[in-house]
C-alpha positions in Angstrom: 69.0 123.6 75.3 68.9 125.2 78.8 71.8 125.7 80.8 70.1 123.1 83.2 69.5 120.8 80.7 72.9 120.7 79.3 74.3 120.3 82.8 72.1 117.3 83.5 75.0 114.7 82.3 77.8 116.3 84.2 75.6 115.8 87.5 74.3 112.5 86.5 78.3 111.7 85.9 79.3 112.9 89.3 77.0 111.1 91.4 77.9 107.7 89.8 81.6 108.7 90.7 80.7 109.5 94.1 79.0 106.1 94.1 82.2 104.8 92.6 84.2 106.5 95.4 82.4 105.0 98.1 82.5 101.3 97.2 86.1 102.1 96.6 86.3 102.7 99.7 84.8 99.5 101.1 87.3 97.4 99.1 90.5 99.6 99.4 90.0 100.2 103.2 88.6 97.8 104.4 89.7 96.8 108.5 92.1 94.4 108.7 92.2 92.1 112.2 94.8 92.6 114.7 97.9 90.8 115.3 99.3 91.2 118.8 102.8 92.4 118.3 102.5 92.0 114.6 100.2 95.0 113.8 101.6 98.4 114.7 99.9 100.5 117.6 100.9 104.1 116.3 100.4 107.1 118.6 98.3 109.0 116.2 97.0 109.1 112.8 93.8 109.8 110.8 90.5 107.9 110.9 88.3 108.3 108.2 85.5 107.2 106.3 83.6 106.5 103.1 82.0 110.1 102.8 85.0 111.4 103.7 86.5 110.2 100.4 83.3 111.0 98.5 83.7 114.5 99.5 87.1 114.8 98.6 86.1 113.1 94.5 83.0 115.7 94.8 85.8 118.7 95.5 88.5 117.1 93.0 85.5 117.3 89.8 84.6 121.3 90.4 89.0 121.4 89.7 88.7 124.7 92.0 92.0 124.5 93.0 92.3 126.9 95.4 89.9 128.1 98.6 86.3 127.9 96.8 83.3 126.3 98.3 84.0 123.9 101.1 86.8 126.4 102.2 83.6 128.7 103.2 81.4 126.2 104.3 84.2 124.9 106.6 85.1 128.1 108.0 81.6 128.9 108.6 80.7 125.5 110.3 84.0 125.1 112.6 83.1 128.9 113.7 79.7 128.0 114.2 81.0 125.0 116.5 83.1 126.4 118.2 81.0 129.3 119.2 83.0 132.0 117.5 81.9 134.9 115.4 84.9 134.1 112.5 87.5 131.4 111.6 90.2 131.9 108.8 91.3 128.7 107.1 95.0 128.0 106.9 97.4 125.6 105.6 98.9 124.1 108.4 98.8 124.6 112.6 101.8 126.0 112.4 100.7 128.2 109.8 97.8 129.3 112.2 100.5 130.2 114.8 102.4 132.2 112.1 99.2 134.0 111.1 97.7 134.7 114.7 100.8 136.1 116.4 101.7 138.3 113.0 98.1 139.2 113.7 98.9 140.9 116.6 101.4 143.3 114.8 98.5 144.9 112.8 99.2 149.1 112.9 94.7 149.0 113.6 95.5 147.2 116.9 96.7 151.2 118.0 98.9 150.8 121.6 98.8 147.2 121.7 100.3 145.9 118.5 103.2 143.6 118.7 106.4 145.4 118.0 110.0 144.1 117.5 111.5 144.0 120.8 108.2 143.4 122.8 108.0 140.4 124.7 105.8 137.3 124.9 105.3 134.6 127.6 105.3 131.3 126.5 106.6 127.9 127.6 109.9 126.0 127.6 108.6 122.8 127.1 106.7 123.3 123.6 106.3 122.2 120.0 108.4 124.9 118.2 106.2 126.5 116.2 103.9 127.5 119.4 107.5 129.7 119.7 108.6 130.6 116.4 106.5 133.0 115.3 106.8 135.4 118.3 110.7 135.2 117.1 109.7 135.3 113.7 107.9 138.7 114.0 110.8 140.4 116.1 109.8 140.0 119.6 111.4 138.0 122.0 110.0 134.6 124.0 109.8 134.8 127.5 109.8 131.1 128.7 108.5 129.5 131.8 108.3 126.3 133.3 105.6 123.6 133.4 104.0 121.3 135.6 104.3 117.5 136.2 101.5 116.1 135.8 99.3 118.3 133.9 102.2 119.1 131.5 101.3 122.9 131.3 102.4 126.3 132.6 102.8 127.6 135.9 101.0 130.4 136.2 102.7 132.0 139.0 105.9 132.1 137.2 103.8 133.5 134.0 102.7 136.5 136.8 106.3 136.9 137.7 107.2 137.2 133.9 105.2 140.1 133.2 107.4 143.6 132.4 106.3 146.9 131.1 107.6 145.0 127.7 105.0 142.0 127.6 102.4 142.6 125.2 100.9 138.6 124.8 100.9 135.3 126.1 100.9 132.6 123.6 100.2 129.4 125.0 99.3 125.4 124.0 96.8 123.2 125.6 99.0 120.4 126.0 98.3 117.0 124.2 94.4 118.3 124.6 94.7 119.2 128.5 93.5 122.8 129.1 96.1 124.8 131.0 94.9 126.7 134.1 92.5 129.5 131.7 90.9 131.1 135.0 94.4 132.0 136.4 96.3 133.1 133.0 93.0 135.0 131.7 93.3 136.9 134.9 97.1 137.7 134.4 96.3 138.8 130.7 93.3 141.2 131.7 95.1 142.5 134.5 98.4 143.4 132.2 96.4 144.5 129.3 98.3 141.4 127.2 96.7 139.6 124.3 95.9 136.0 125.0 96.1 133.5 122.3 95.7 130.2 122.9 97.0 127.2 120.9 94.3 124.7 120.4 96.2 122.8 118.2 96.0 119.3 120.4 92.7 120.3 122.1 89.5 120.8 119.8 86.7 119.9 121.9 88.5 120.6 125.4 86.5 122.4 128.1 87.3 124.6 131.3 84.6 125.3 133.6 82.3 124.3 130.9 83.3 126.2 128.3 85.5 125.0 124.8 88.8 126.1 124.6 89.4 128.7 122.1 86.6 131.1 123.6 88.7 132.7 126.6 92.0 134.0 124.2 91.7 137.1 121.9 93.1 134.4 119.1 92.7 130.5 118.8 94.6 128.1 116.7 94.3 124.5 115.3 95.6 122.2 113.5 93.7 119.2 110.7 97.3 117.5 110.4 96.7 113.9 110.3 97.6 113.3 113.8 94.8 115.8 115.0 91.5 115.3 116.3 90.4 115.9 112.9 92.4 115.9 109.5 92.3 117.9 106.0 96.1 116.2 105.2 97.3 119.1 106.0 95.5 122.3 107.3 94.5 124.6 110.0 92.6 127.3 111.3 92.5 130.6 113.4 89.5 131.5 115.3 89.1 134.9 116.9 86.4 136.2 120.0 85.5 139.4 118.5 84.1 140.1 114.5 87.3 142.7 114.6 90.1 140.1 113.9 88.4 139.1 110.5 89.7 141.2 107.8 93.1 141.3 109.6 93.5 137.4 109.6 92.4 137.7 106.1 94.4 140.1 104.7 97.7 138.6 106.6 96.7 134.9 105.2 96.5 136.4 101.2 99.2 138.2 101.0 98.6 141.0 103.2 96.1 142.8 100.8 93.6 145.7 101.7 90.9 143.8 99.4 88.9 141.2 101.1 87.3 139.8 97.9 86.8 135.9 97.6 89.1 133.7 95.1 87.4 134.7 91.4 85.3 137.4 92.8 86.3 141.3 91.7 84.7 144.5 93.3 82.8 143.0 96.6 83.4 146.5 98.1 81.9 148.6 95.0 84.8 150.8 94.8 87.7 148.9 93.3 88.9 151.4 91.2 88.0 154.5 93.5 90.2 153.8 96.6 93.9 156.1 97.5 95.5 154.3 100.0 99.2 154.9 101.3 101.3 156.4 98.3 99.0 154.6 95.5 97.6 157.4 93.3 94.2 157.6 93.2 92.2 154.8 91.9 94.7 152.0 92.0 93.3 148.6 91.5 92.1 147.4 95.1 93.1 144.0 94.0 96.7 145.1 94.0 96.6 146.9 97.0 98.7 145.9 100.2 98.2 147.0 103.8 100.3 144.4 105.8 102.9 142.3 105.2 101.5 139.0 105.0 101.7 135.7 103.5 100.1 133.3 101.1 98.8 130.3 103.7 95.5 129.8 102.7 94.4 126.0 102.0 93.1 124.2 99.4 88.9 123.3 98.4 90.1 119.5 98.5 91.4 119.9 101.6 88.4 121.8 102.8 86.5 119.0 101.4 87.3 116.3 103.8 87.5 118.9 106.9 83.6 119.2 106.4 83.0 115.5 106.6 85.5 115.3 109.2 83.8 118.1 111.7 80.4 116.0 111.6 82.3 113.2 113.2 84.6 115.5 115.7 81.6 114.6 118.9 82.2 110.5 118.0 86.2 111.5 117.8 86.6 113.3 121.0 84.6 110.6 122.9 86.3 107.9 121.6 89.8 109.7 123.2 88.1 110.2 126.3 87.4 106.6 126.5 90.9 105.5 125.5 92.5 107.7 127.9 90.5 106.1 130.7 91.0 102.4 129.7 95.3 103.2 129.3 94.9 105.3 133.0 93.1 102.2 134.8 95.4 99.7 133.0 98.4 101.4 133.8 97.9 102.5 137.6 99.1 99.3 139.1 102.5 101.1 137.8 102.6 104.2 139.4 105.2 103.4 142.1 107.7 104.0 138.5 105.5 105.9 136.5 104.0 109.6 136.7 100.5 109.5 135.0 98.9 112.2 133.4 95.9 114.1 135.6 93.5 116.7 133.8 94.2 120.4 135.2 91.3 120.7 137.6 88.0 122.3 136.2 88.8 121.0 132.9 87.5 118.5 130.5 90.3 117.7 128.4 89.8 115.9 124.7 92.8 113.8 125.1 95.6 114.3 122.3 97.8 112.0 123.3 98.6 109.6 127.1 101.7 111.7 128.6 104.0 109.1 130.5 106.9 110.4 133.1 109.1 108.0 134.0 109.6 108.8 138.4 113.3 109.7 139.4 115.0 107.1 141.3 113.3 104.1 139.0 115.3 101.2 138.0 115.0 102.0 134.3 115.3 104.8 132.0 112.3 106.1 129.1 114.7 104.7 126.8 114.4 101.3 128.0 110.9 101.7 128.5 110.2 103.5 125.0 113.0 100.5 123.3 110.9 97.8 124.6 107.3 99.4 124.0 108.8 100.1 120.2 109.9 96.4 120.1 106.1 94.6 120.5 104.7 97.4 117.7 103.6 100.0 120.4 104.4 103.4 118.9 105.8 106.1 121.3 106.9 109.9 120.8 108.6 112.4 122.8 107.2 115.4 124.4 107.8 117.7 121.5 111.1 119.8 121.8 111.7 118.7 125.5 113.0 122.2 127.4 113.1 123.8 123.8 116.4 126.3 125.1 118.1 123.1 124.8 117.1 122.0 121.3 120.6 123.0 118.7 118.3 126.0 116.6 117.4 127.9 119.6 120.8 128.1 120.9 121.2 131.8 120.1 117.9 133.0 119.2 117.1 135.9 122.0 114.8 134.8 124.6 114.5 135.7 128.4 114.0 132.8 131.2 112.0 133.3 134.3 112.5 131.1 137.0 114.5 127.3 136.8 113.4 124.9 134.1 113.7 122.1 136.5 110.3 120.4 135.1 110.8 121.6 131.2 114.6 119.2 131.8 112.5 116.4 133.4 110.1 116.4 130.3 113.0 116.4 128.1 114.8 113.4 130.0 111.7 110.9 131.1 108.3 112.0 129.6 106.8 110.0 126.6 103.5 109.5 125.4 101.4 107.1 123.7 98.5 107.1 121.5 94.5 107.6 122.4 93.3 108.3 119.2 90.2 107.0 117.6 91.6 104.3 115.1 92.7 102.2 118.7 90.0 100.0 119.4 90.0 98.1 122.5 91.8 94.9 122.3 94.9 97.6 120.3 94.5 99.5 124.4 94.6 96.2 125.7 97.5 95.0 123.9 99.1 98.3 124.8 98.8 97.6 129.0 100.0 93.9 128.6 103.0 95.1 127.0 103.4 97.0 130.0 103.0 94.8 132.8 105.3 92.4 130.2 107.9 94.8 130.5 107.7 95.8 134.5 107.2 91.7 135.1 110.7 91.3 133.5 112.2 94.1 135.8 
């Protein structure tokens, strides 16, 4: 019996459970109607489908535990979409972070690797983990304030931050809103800095046309639930040139020197007939360590449902778009109390989330606002860490501030935002700007 042959009942097996999977998936998830004030309105959370399920049975049966086949398929596609030469999978955004700024520190990067006590520009109003890994690698954050209402960095206060220590800026397109590329590109190819720019909340932005992710050196992203697209968990770092590649690599698995593929041995032809370092000659390449790195690599199930996912990402980001409009019409008869977001000009965002700033001087606080919102079902959250020098960890980490955190305090005190993502269909948007004008009618 042929190989072939004998396989034919294993296939035949697998496509019934695929089959299986997918009228699962019509009975176990199957919409429920909406009850106003009954059914929750969350701000984010994961919409996915019957071949999204399928894919993940189809990766569950090969039991490849680890990065296998729909790890490279994913890396290949996302890189292909986003217009990139190369993408490394990751675990997590925040892992992405971790492995892009580490990046930076590579000895091959000459002059211009990151080095304990360099600096990096960032902002005060962040998620942490856009920050943590420029402390985590021995350099020190150089915050600056935002704006109100596009939520992201002032440039000019980025060009007064510069020093003859800066080496990078590292900064977030905030809840999908591109900050001002043309100006900050300029500030990074003037100074000689690397740019790396956190895409985590923004797949599918634009500025002046082009997606987000292809101005920085580095580009991160997150497939957290939340997230324009979802693996569970999971993320990715893309890079402009072919020359990041083996360093994102060998930083994501462990910081080795051998760029072989989960199960593979001797893709370079030579495993036993490299010296490198101290090694004697010959030492197994396998075993063979060049940078300090980490094990953040992702799953093939996870993989698995980020394929499926990314064919949907156009339908995704559209749906946003479309959200975001319906809450900014709905909610302008409010502006005398409430800031409302604007796009950065040039840009074409891919809305994360509907950032809500509550104007000094009104007769209400967000808390009032966010307590009655949370009362009818509509879901609110915060604006991340707020002015993130204020939050108890980072109360003596070292970090240099340029200029007042006026804004970064006003985030922290009176912005919110509410959801746009694509499981909010629109009588849910509806719903959300009744409970509005409920709430300012009662003022």
């Amino acid at each position: 019996m042929s190989e072939k042959t004998a396989a034919a009942p294993a296939e035949a097996l697998r496509e019934r459970t695929l089959a299986a999977a997918r009228e699962y998936f019509a009975a176990r998830f199957a919409p429920k109607p909406f009850v106003p004030g009954v059914t929750p309105i969350p701000p984010s959370g994961k919409v996915f489908d019957a071949e999204d399920l399928a894919s993940l049975v189809d990766s569950g049966l090969d039991f490849w535990l680890t990065a296998g086949r729909f790890a490279d398929r994913f890396e290949r596609d996302f890189a292909k979409r986003l217009g990139l030469p190369c993408a490394a999978l990751v675990n997590s955004g925040s892992s992405a972070n971790l492995l892009a700024v580490t990046t930076l520190t590579a000895p091959e990067l000459g002059d211009r690797r990151l080095k304990p006590g360099d600096e990096v520009i960032s902002t005060a109003s962040s998620f942490p983990t856009t920050i943590n890994p420029i402390l985590q690698n021995g350099a020190v954050p150089v915050l600056v304030d935002v704006d109100i209402p596009t939520y992201n960095a002032l440039p000019e206060r980025i060009a007064e931050a510069v020093t003859p220590k800066t080496r990078a800026i590292v900064l977030a397109h905030t809840l999908g809103n591109p900050f001002d590329l043309a100006a900050v590109k300029a500030i990074a190819e003037k100074n000689g800095l690397w740019l790396v720019e956190d895409c985590c909340d923004a797949l599918g932005a634009r500025y002046d046309g082009r997606l987000v992710s292809n101005f920085g050196d580095l580009a991160t992203f997150s497939f957290y639930p939340a997230h324009h697209i979802t693996m569970g968990e999971g993320g990715a770092v893309a890079a402009k040139s072919v020359r990041f590649k083996k360093l994102l690599e060998s930083f994501r698995d462990w910081g080795r020197d051998c760029w072989c593929a989960p199960g593979k041995d001797d893709t370079c032809g030579k495993r036993f007939r490299w010296q490198l370092g101290g090694l004697p000659q010959g030492y197994d390449h396998k075993y063979t360590y060049s940078h300090l790195g980490y094990n953040l690599k992702a799953t093939d199930m996870q993989a698995a449902v980020g394929v499926t996912q990314l064919a949907k990402l156009d339908g995704f980001i559209a749906a946003r778009r479309r959200n975001f409009e319906a809450l900014k019409a709905g909610l302008t008869p409010f502006e005398e109390h409430l800031i409302l977001p604007e796009a950065t000009p040039n840009s074409e965002p891919s809305w994360f989330g509907f950032p809500i700033s509550v104007r000094p001087g009104a007769p209400f606080s967000r808390e009032e606002l966010t307590g009655f919102l949370e009362s009818r079902k509509v879901g609110t959250r915060l604006l991340f860490a707020g002015n993130i020098t204020r939050q108890p960890y980072f109360r003596d980490l070292p970090h240099r501030v340029v200029g007042p955190l006026e804004n970064s305090d006003r985030v922290m005190r009176d912005t919110f935002w509410i959801g746009v993502y694509p499981g909010l269909t629109p009588e849910k948007i509806a719903y959300v700007v009744e409970t509005f004008a409920a709430f300012f009618e009662a003022l």
